[in-house]
C-alpha positions in Angstrom: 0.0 0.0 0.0 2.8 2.7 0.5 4.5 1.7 -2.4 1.2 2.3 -4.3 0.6 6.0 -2.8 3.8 7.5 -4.3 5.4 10.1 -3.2 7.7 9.0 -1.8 11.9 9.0 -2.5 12.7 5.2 -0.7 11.2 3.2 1.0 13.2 0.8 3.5 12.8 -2.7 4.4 14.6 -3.8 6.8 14.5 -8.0 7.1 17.8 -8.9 8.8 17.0 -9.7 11.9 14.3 -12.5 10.5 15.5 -15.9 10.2 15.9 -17.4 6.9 13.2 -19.9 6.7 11.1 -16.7 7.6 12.3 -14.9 4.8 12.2 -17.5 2.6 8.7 -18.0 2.7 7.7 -14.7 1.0 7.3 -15.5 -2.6 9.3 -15.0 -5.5 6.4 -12.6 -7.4 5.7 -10.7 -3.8 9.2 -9.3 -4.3 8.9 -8.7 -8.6 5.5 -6.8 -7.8 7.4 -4.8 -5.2 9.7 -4.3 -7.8 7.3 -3.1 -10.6 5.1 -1.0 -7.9 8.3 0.9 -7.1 9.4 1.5 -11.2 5.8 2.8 -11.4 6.1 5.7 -8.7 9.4 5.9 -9.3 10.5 5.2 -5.7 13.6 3.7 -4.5 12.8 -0.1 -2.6 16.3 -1.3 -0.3 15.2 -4.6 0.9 18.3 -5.2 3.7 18.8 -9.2 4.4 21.1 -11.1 5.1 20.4 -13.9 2.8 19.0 -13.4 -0.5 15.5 -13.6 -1.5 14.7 -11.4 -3.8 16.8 -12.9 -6.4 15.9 -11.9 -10.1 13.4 -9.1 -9.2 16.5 -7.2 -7.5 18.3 -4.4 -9.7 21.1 -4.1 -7.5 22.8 -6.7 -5.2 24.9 -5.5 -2.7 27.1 -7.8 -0.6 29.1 -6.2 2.4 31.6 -7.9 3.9 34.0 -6.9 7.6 37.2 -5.5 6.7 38.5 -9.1 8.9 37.0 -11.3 6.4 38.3 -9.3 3.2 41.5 -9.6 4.9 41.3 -13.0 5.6 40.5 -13.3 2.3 37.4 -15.3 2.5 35.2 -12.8 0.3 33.4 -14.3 -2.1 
């Protein structure tokens, strides 16, 4: 619903403290109609995880890693 009002620059969801097999349950065309509600009023939708779920309906994928484990070099 907020993504259909417009108006508005970005809209943040913020899923990382849910459990995977939470996350996982939401389907694959929730996250695509997200998507195309946000191209329509041109907003901005982050969707911060951290595992991934939106898969193919996300434009951007970011990954973020601690310095430690670039250093270690376990980045991947």
């Amino acid at each position: 619903m907020i993504l259909q009002a417009g108006g508005l620059g970005a809209i943040v969801l913020d899923l990382g403290s849910i459990a995977p097999e939470f996350v996982s349950r939401v389907e694959l065309w929730t996250w695509h109609r997200f998507r195309v509600a946000a191209e329509r009023t041109q907003s901005s939708t982050i969707l911060l995880t951290q595992y991934v779920c939106a898969k193919s309906s996300a434009e951007l994928l970011l990954r973020l890693h601690t310095p430690r484990m670039l250093h270690e070099g376990r980045c991947g």
